[in-house]
C-alpha positions in Angstrom: 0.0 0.0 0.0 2.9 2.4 0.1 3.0 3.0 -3.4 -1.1 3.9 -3.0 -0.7 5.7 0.0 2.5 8.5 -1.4 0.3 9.2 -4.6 -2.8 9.6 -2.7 -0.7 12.0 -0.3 -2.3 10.0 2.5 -1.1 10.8 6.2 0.0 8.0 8.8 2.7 6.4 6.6 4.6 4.0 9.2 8.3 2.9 7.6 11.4 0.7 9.0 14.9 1.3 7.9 17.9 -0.9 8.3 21.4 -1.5 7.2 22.7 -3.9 5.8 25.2 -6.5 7.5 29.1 -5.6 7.0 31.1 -6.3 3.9 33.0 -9.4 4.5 29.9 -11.1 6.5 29.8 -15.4 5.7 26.7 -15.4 4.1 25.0 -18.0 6.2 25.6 -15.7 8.7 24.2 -12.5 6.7 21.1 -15.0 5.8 20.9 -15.6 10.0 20.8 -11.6 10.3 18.0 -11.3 7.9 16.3 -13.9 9.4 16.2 -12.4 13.0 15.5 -8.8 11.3 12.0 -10.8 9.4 10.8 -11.9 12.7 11.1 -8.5 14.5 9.7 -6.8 11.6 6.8 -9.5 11.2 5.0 -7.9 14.5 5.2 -4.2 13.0 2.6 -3.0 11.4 4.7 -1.2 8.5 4.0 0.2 5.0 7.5 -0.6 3.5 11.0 -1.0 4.6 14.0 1.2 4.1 17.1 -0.2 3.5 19.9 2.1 3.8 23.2 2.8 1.5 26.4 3.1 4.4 28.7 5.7 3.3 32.0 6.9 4.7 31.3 10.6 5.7 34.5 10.9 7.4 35.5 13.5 5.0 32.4 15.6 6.3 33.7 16.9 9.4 37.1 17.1 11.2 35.9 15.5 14.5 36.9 11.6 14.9 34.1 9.1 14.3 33.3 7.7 17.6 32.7 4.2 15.7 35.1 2.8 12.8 33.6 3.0 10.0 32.9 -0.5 7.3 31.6 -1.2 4.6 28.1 -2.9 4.1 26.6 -5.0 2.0 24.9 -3.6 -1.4 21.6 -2.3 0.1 19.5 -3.6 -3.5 21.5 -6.7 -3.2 21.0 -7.6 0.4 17.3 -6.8 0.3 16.6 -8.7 -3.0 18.6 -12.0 -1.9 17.7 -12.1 1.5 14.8 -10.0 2.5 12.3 -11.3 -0.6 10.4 -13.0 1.8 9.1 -10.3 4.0 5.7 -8.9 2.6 6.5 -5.2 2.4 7.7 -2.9 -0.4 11.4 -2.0 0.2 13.0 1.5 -0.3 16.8 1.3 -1.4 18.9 4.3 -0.7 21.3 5.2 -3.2 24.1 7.9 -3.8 23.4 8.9 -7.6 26.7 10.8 -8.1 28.7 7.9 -7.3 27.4 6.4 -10.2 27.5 6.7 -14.1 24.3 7.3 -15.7 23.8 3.4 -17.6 24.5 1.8 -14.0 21.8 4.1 -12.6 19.4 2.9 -15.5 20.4 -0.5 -14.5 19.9 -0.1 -11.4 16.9 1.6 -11.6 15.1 -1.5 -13.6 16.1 -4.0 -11.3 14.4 -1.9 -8.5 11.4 -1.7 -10.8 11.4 -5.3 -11.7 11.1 -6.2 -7.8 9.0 -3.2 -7.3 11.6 -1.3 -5.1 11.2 2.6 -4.4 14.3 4.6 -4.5 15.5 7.5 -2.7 18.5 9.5 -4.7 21.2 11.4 -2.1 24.4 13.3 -2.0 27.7 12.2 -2.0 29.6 11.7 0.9 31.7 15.0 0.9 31.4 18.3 -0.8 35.0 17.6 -3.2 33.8 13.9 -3.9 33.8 13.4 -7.8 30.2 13.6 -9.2 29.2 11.1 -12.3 25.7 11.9 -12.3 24.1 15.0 -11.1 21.2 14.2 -9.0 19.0 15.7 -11.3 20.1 13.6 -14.0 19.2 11.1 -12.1 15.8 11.9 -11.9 15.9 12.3 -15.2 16.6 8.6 -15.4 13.9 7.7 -13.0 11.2 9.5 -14.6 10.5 6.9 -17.2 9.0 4.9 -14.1 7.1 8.0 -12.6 3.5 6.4 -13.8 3.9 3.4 -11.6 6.5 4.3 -8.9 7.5 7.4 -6.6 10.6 8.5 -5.7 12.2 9.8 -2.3 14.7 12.2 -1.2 16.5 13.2 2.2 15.5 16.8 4.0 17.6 17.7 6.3 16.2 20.1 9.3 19.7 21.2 10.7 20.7 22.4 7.2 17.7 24.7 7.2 18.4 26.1 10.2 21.7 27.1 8.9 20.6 27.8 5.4 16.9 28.1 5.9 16.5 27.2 2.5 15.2 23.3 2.9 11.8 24.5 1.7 13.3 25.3 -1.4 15.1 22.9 -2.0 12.0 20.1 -1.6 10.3 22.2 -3.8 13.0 22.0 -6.7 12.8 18.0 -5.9 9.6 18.3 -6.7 9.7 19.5 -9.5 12.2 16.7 -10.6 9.4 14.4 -9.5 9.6 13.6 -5.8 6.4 13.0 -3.7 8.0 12.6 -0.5 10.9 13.4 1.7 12.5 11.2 4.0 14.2 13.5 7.2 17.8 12.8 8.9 16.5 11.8 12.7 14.8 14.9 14.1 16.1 15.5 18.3 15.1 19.0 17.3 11.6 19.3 17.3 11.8 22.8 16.7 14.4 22.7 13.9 11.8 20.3 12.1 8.6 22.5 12.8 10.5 25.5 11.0 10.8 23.0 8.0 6.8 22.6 8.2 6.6 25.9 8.2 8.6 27.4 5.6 7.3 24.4 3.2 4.0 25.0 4.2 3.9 28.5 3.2 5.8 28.0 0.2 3.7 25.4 -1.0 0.3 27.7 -0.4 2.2 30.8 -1.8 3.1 28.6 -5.3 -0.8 26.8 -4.9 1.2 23.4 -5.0 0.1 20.3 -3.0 2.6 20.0 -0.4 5.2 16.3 -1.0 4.6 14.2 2.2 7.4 14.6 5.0 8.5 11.8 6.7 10.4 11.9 10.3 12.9 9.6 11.0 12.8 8.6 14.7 15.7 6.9 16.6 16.6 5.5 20.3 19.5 6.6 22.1 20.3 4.2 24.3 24.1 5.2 25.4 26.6 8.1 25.3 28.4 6.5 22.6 25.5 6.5 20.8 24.6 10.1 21.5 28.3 10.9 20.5 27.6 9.1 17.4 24.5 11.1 16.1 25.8 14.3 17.3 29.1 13.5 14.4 26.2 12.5 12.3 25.2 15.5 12.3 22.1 15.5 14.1 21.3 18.2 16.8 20.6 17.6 20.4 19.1 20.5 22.0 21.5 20.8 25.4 18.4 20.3 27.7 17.5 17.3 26.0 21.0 16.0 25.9 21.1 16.5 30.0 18.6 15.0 30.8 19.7 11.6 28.3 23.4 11.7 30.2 21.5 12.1 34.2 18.6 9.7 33.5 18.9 6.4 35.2 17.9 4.4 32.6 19.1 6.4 28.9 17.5 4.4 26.4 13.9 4.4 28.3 14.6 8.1 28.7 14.6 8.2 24.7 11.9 6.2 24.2 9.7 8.6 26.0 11.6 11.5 24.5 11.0 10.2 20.6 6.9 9.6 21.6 6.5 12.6 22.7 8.6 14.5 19.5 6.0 11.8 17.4 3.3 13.2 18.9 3.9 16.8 19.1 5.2 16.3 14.8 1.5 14.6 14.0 -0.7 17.6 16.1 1.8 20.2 14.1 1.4 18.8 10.4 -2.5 18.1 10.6 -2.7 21.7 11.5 -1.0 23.1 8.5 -2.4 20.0 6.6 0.8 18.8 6.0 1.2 14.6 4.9 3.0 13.0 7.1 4.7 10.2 8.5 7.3 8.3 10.1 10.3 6.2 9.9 11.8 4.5 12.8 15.8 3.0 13.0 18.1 2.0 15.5 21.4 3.8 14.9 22.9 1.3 16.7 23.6 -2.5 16.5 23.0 -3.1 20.2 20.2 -5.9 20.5 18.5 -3.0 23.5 18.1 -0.1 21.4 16.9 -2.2 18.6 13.9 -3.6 20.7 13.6 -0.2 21.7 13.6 0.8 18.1 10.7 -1.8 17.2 8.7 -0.4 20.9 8.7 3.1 19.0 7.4 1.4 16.1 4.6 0.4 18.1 3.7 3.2 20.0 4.0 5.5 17.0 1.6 3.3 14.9 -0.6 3.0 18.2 -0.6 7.0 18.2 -1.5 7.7 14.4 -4.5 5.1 15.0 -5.8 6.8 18.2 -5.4 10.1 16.6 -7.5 8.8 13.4 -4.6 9.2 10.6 -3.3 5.7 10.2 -5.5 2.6 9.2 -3.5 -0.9 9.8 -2.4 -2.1 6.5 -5.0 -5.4 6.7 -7.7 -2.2 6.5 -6.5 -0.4 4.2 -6.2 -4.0 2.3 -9.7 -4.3 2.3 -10.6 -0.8 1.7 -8.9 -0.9 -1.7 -10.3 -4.2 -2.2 -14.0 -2.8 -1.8 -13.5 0.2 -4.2 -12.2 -2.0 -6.8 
């Protein structure tokens, strides 16, 4: 129903993303990962799954990465070989300038023969050689825009910087994106000024506004709160004091990302924004990804209580009827 539910610019869309195992992995062991990921994902109630592109973005910033950085597995690859199995549609992350413009075609018709979604973003650093300009690579997707959408990343710390994230969706969409996929929002204010500028732009321009979809992590240590901060996402310092004094971090997060769920939902139905949500553990630790799959829950408990999400078994027979 993902597919259904971005053209139809419907609210309550409820996505997973993952990684893929490390380069280097035995594959009976890769095939054991994916086998434990299936069964935590069978009890969510999701509309599709993301399945990440890991890049080195050590050349980003000058601050030491608090976790080595390896390579993973091809994110199409992984989630074709090993991931068929599980009934959802699956969005593939890909960096289009690290590519030439006949592997993106390529690439692009596998997706489309499994009927994979992609989502197009940068390269890894500013100075990193370019082979096809992102929107070239739209370009190239565009010959599937009658029966597929495509994503992009938005960024809410680069608008309060630039404060020109509004603008940019908009130029997306006019390369035909329909929906946005957010780095993990700790700022809920830094992602309500994103609302807000695309909001107006979108009723200044008389243009349907693209759905926005928040990414939602756990924190469930300092290392890992050292990690997204040299991500690049921003901790407000309250926040981030009351993650370090809490007696139990990763419960304190939990809470934390309910509530920034919450407060997200109340602010786009207001300004009749689409919405929704997609929830990762940026860490490996088995905790925080039970804590992850909690969120995942409680979110999708949330959009149902606050009428915007049907389960996908309604939604099922909803289309059903009207066919």
């Amino acid at each position: 129903m993902f597919l259904e539910k971005i053209k139809s610019a419907e609210s309550g869309v409820l996505l997973y993303g993952i990684t893929p195992p490390k380069v280097g992995t035995l594959p009976e062991r890769v095939a054991e990962i994916a086998q434990k990921t299936m069964e935590r994902l069978a009890t969510l109630d999701i509309d599709a799954l993301v399945v990440y592109d890991v890049q080195d973005e050590s050349a980003r910033t000058k601050e030491e990465r608090p976790f080595p950085f390896i390579n993973a597995l091809d994110p199409f690859a992984f989630a074709s070989t090993y991931l068929d199995s599980l009934p959802v549609p699956k969005i593939i992350y890909r960096p289009a300038g690290k590519f030439s413009a006949s592997e993106l075609s390529e690439w692009l018709e596998g997706l489309h023969t499994h009927n994979f979604y992609p989502v197009f973003v940068g390269v890894p650093a500013p100075d990193f050689p370019v082979k096809t300009s992102l929107q070239e690579a739209y370009t190239i997707w565009s010959k599937y825009q009658d029966t597929s959408v495509i994503g992009a990343v938005t960024i809410p710390e680069r608008h309060n910087v630039l404060n020109d994230e509004d603008v940019r969706m908009l130029d997306k969409m006019n390369c035909g994106v329909s929906y946005f996929i957010s780095q993990c929002i700790f700022n809920l204010e830094y992602a309500r000024q994103v609302i807000e500028d695309l909001a107006l732009s979108c009723n200044r321009q008389n243009i349907k506004p693209p759905t926005i979809i928040f990414t939602i992590t756990a924190c469930g240590s300092a290392k890992t709160l050292q990690f997204m901060e040299w991500l690049g996402i921003h901790v407000p310092d309250e926040l981030k004091e009351d993650l370090k004094t809490s007696d139990d971090i990763l419960e304190k997060s939990v809470r934390i990302c309910l509530d920034i769920a919450s407060a997200l939902t109340t602010f786009c139905m207001e300004r009749a924004i689409p919405f929704g949500f997609n929830i990762e553990s940026v860490a490996i630790r088995k905790a925080e990804i039970e804590a992850s799959i909690d969120i995942a829950n409680g979110i999708g408990q949330m959009l149902k209580a606050k009428g915007v999400r049907k389960s996908s078994i309604d939604s099922q027979v909803t289309t059903a009827i009207n066919e």
